[in-house]
C-alpha positions as CSV (number, residue, x, y, z in Angstrom):
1,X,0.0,0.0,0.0
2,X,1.3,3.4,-1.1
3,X,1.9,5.4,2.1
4,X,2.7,8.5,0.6
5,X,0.8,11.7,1.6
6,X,-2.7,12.3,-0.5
7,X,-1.9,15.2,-2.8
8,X,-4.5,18.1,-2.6
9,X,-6.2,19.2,-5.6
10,X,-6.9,23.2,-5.7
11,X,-10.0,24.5,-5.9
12,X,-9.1,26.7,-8.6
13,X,-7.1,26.6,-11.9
14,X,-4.3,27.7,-11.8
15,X,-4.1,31.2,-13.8
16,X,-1.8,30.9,-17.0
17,X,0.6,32.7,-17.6
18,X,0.4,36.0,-20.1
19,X,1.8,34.8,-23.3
20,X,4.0,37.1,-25.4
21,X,2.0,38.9,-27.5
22,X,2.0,37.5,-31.5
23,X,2.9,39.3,-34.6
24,X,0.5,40.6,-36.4
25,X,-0.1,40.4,-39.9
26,X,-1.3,43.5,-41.1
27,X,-2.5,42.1,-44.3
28,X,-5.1,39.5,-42.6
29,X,-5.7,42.4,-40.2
30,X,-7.0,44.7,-42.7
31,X,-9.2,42.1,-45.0
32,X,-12.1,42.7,-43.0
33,X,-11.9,46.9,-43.2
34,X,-11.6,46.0,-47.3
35,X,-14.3,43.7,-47.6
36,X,-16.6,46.3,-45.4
37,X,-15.7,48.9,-47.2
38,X,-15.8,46.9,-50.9
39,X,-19.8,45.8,-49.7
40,X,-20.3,49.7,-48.0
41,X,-22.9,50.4,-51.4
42,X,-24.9,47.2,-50.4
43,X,-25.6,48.7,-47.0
44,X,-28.9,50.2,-46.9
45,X,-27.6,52.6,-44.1
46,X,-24.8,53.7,-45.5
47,X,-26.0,52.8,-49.5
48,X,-28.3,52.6,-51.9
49,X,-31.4,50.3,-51.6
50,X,-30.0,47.8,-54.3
51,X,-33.2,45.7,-54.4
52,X,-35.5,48.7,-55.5
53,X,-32.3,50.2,-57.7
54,X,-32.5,46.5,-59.5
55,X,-36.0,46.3,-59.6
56,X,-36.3,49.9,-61.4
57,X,-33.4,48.9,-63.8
58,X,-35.3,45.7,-64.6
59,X,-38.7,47.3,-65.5
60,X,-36.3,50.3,-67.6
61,X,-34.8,47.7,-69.5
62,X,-38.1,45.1,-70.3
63,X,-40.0,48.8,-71.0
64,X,-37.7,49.6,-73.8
65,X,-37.9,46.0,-75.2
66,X,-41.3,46.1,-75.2
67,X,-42.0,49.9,-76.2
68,X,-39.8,48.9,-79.1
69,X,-41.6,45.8,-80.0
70,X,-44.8,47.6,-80.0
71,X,-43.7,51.0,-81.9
72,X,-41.2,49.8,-85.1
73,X,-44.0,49.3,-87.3
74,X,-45.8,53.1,-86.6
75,X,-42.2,54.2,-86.6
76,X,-41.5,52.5,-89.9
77,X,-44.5,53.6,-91.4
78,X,-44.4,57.2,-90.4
79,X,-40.8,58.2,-89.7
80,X,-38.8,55.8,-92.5
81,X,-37.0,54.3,-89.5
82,X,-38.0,51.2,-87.5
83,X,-35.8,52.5,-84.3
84,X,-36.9,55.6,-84.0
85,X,-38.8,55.4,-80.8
86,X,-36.3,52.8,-79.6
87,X,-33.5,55.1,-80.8
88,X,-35.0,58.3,-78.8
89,X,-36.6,56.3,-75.8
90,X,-33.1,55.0,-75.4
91,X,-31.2,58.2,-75.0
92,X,-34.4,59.5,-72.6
93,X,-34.0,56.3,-70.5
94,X,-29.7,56.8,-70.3
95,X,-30.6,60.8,-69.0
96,X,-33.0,59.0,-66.9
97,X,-30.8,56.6,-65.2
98,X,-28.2,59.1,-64.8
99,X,-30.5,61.7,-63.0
100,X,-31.7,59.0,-60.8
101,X,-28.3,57.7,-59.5
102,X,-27.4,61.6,-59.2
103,X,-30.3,62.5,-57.4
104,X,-30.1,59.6,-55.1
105,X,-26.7,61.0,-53.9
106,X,-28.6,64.4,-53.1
107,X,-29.8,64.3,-49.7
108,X,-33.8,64.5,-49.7
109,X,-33.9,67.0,-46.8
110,X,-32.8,69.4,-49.0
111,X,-36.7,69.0,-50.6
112,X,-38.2,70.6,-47.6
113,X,-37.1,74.3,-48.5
114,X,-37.8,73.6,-52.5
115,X,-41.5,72.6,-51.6
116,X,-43.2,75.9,-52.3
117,X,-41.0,76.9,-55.4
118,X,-41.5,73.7,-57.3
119,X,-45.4,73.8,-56.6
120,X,-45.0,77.5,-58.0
121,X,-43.1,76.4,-60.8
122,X,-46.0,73.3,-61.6
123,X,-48.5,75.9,-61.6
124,X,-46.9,78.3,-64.1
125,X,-46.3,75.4,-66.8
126,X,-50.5,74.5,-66.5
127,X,-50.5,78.0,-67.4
128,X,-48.1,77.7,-69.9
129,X,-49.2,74.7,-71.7
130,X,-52.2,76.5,-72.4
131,X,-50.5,79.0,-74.6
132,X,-48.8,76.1,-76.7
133,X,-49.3,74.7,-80.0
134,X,-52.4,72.0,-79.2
135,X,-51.9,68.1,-80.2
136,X,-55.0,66.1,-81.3
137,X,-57.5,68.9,-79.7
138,X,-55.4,69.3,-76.6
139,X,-53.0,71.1,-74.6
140,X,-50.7,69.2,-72.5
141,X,-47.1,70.3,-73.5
142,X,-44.4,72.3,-74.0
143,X,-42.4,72.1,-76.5
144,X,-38.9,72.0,-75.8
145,X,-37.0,70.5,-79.3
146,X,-35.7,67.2,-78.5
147,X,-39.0,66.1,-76.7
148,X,-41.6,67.9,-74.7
149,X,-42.8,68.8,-71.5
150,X,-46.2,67.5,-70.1
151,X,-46.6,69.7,-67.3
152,X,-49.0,67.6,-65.5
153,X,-46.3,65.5,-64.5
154,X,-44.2,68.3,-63.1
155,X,-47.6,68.9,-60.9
156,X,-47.8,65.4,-59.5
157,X,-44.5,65.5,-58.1
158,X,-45.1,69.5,-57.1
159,X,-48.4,68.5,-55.0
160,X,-46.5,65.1,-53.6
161,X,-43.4,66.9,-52.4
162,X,-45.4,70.1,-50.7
163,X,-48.0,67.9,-49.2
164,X,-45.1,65.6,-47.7
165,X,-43.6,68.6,-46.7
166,X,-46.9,70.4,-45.1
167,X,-47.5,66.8,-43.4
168,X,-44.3,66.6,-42.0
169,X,-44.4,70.0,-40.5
170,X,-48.3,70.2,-38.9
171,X,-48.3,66.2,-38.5
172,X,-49.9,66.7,-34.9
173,X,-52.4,68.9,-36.7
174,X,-53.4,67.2,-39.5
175,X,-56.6,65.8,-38.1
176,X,-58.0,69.4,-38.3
177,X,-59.4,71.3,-41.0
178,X,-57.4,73.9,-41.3
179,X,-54.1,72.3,-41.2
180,X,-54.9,68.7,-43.2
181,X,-57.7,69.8,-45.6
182,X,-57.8,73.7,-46.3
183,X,-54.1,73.6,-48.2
184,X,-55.1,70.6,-50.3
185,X,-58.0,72.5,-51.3
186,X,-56.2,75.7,-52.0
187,X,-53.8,73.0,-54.2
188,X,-56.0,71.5,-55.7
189,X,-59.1,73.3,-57.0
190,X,-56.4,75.9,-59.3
191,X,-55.2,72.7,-60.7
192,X,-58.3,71.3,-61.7
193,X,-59.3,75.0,-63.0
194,X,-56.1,74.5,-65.2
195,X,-56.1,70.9,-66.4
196,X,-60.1,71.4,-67.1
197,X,-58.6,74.0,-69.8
198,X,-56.0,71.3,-71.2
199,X,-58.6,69.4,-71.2
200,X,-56.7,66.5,-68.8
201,X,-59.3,64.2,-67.0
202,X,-57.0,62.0,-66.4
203,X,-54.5,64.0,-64.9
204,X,-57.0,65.2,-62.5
205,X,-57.8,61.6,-61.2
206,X,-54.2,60.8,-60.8
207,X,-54.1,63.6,-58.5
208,X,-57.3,63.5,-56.7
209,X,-55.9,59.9,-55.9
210,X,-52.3,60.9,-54.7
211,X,-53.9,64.1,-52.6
212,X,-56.0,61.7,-51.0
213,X,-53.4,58.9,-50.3
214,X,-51.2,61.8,-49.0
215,X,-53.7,63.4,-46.8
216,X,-54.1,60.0,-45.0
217,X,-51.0,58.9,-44.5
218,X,-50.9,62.4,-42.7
219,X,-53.7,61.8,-40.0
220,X,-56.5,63.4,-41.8
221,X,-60.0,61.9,-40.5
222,X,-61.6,59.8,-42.4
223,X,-65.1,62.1,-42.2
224,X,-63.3,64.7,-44.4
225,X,-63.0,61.9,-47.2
226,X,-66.3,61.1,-47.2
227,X,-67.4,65.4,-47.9
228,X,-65.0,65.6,-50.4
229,X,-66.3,62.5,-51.9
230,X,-69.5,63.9,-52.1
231,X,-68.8,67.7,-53.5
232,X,-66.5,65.8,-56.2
233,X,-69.3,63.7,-57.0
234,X,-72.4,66.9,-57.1
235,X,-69.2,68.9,-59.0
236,X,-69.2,66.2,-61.8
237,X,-73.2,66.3,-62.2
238,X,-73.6,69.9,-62.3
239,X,-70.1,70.6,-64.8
240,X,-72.4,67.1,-66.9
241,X,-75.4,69.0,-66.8
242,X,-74.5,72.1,-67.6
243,X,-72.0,70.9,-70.8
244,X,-68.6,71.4,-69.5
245,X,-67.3,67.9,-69.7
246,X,-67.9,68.0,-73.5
247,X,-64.5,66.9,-74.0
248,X,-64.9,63.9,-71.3
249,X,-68.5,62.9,-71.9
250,X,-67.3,62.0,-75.6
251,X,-64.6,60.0,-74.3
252,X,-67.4,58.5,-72.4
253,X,-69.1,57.4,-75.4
254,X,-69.1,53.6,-75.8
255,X,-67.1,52.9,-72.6
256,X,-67.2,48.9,-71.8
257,X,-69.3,48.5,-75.5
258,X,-65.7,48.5,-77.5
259,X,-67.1,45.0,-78.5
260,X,-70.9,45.5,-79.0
261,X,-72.2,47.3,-82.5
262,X,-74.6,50.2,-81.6
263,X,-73.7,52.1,-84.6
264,X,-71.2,53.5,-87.1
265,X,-70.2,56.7,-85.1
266,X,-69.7,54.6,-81.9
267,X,-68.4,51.8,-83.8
268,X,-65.6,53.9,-84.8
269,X,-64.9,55.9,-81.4
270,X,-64.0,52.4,-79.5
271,X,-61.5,51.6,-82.6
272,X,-58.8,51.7,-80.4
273,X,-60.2,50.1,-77.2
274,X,-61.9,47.3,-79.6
275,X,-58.1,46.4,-80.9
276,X,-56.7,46.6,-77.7
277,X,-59.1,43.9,-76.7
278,X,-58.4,41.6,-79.6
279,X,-54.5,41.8,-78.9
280,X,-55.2,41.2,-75.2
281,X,-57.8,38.1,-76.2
282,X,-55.4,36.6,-78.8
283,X,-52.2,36.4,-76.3
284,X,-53.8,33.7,-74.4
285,X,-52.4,32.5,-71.5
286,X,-48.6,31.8,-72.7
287,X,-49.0,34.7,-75.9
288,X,-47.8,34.5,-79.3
289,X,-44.0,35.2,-79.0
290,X,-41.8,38.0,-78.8
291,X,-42.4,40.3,-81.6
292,X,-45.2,38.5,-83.0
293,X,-47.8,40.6,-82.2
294,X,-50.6,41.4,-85.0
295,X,-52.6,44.3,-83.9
296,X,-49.1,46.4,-83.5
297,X,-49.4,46.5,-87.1
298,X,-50.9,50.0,-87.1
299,X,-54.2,48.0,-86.3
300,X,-54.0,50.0,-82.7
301,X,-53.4,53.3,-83.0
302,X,-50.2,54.6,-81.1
303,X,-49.5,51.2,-79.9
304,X,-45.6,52.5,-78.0
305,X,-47.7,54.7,-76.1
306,X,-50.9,54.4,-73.7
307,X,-51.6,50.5,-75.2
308,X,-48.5,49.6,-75.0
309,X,-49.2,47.0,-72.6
310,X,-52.4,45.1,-74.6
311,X,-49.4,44.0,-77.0
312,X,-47.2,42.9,-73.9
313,X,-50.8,40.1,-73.3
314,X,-50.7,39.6,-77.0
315,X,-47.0,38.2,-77.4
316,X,-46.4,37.4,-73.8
317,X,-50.0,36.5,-72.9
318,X,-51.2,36.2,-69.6
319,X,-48.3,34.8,-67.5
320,X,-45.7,37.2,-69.3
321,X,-48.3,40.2,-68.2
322,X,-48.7,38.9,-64.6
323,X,-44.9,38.7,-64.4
324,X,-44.4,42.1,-65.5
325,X,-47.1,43.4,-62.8
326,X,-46.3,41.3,-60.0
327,X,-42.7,43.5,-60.5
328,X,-44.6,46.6,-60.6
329,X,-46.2,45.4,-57.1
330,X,-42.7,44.4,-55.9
331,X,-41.5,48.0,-56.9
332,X,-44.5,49.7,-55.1
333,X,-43.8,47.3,-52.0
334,X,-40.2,48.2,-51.7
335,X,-40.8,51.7,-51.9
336,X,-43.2,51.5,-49.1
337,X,-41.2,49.2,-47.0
338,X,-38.6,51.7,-47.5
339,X,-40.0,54.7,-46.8
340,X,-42.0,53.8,-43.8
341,X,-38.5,52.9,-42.1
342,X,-37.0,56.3,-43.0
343,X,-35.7,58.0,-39.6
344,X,-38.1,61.2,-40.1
345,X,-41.8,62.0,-41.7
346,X,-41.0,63.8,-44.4
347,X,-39.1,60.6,-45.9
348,X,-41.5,58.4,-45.5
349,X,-44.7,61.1,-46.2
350,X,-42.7,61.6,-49.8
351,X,-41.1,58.1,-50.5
352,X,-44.8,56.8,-50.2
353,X,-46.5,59.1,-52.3
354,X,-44.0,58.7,-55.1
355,X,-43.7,54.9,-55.0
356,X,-48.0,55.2,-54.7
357,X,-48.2,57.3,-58.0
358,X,-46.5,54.0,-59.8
359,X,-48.9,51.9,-58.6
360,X,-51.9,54.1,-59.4
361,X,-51.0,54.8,-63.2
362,X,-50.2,51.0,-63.4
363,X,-53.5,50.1,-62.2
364,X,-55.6,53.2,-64.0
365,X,-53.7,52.0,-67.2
366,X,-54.6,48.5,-66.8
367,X,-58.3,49.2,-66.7
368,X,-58.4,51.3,-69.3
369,X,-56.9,48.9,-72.3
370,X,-59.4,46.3,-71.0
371,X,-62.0,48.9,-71.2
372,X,-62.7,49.5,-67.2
373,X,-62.5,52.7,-67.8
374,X,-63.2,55.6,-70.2
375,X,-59.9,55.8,-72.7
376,X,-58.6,59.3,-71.3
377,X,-54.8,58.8,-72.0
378,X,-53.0,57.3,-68.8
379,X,-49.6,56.4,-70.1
380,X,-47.8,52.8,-68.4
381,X,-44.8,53.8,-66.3
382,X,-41.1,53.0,-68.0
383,X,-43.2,51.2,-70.8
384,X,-44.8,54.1,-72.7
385,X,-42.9,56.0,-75.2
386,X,-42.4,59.7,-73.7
387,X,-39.0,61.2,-72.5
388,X,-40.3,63.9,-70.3
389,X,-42.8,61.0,-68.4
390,X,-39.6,58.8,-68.1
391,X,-37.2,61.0,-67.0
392,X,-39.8,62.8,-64.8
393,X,-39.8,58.7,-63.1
394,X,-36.9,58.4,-62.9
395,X,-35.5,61.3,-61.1
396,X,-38.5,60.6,-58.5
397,X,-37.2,57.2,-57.8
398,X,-33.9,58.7,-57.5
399,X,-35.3,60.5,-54.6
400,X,-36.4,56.9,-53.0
401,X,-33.3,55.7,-53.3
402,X,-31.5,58.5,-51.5
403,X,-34.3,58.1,-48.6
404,X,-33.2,54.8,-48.6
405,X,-29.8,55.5,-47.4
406,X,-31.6,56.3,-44.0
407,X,-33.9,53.6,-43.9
408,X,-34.0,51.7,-40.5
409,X,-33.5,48.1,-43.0
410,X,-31.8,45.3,-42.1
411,X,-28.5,45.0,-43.8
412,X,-28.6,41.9,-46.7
């Protein structure tokens, strides 16, 4: 038996020794600092949203394919050239893009004291446009050599930017009348005057629509939607009655009977809504091909511009359409989602309205090439041919992009 004295253990380990401290290699050391600073644009914080950036690229880029797959017959037929509209839609889509990546550098803040001045500057072009040379019976730009100016699309952004900025400013007061509704009245009844004299129905509902969305994001109580419903509604009667919607009671004329014979005159009014129809029928559900569209053949009249999308259904046919709205949705979500995580109200107020006025004119455009609605000009966003409408777009979602760069989002 071992005899030898029972060793005890301690009740603590023993502390080691400090090692010498290592040499450090500065190149492994300074990887990380690379890598963050290589992935600094992907950061949402610090960068550009690169998910609503790819998304508006994307919808650029299938636009022009499709605006040129729809136009080179008109353009061969009238201009000599079957890239014309491609050719000039190109060049409007490269300003576009270059605005929108500058602007998005520009920090939106700066918007808050440029407010009043650009809603100044929308109303003096609805006075302008008036003066200018009219096109097919109307008055709705400026002409300024290269392309032209509609103005109404300087005035949706104009209204969009001051009411962010009013509702930013008075947002604990905008549940009272004088704060939420008596400026978008004193906005909005000179506009109507002035688009009235265009004449610009649609226009009008485009910003009836973004006025409203902006005045209840704002806190504006629901009771005030409901008068304003109703004067809007008795205005519209009494302006019927009393002939001054000549212009908008002919579009009127055979709305949702573009298939149904009532007579020659009417026959002939829904030519265009009728076509638009048969290219949307014929598509089917898988379409007949890239390119291979029949009613483009001059068959719909200015096919690159508001129908452009009844000959996305005819060669892409109902799965190619939903595909293309689904990333108009995704667009509009994104937008949102950005904007209601920006750090202050005037962000998201503005982000929201801009990223709503996509998803109206996508949805207004929509039912009015199936024949929902009255055929009153409502152009499809980065799809119709226009450059003032595209680069007008684009420098908005610019502007979403730099509110992005304070967006509360997780980093992907």
């Amino acid at each position: 038996m071992d005899s030898s004295p029972a060793r005890k253990l301690p009740l603590h380990e023993p502390t080691p020794a400090p090692r010498a401290p290592q040499p450090v290699n500065n190149k492994n050391a300074s990887l990380p600092k690379k890598v963050k600073s290589r992935l600094k644009l992907f950061s949402i914080r610090l960068g550009l949203d690169m998910t609503f950036l790819f998304i508006v690229v994307l919808l650029v880029i299938i636009g022009l394919i499709m605006m040129f797959s729809a136009s080179y017959p008109a353009a061969l037929e009238y201009t000599g050239s079957s890239y014309t509209y491609l050719m000039r839609q190109g060049i409007f889509a490269i300003i576009g893009i270059t605005i929108m990546i500058f602007v998005s550098y520009f920090d939106y803040h700066h918007f808050h004291k440029l407010a009043f001045p650009f809603l100044v500057l929308s109303m003096i072009l609805l006075v302008l446009v008036l003066f200018m040379p009219g096109k097919n019976g109307v008055n709705r730009w400026i002409p300024l050599g290269m392309f032209d100016i509609q103005a109404s699309e300087i005035s949706k952004f104009a209204i969009i930017l001051f009411l962010a900025h009013w509702g930013s400013t008075h947002f604990r007061k905008m549940d009272t009348f004088k704060y939420g509704v008596l400026p978008a009245i004193i906005i909005f009844v000179p506009t109507v005057v002035l688009l009235l004299k265009e004449p610009h129905y649609s226009g009008i509902v485009i910003i009836a629509l973004l006025i409203a969305i902006m005045l209840f994001i704002s806190g504006v109580k629901l009771r005030y939607f409901v008068i304003a419903g109703s004067v809007i509604v008795l205005a519209v009667v009494v302006l019927a009655v009393t002939g001054k919607l000549s212009y908008a009671m002919e579009r009127l004329d055979g709305w949702g009977q573009a298939l149904i014979y009532v007579n020659d005159e009417q026959w002939d009014l829904t030519y265009q809504t009728r076509n638009s129809l048969y290219a949307i029928g014929s598509g089917g559900l898988w379409g007949q091909g890239l390119g291979q569209s029949h009613q483009k053949y001059l068959y719909i009249p200015e096919a690159q511009n508001d129908f452009v999308f009844a000959v996305v259904c005819e060669e892409l046919g109902f799965i190619g359409a939903m595909i293309i709205l689904c990333v108009f949705a995704l667009l509009v979500w994104r937008g949102i989602t950005v904007s209601m995580r920006s750090k202050d109200k005037f962000g998201s107020l503005l982000g929201i309205g801009l990223s709503a006025q996509i998803g109206i004119q996508v949805i207004l455009n929509i039912m009015v090439i199936t024949d929902w609605l009255p055929n009153t000009g409502i152009s499809l966003p980065f799809f119709s041919y226009g450059g003032s409408s595209l680069i007008m777009l684009l420098a908005q979602m610019g502007i979403v992009l730099s509110i992005s760069r304070t967006s509360n989002l997780e980093k992907a």
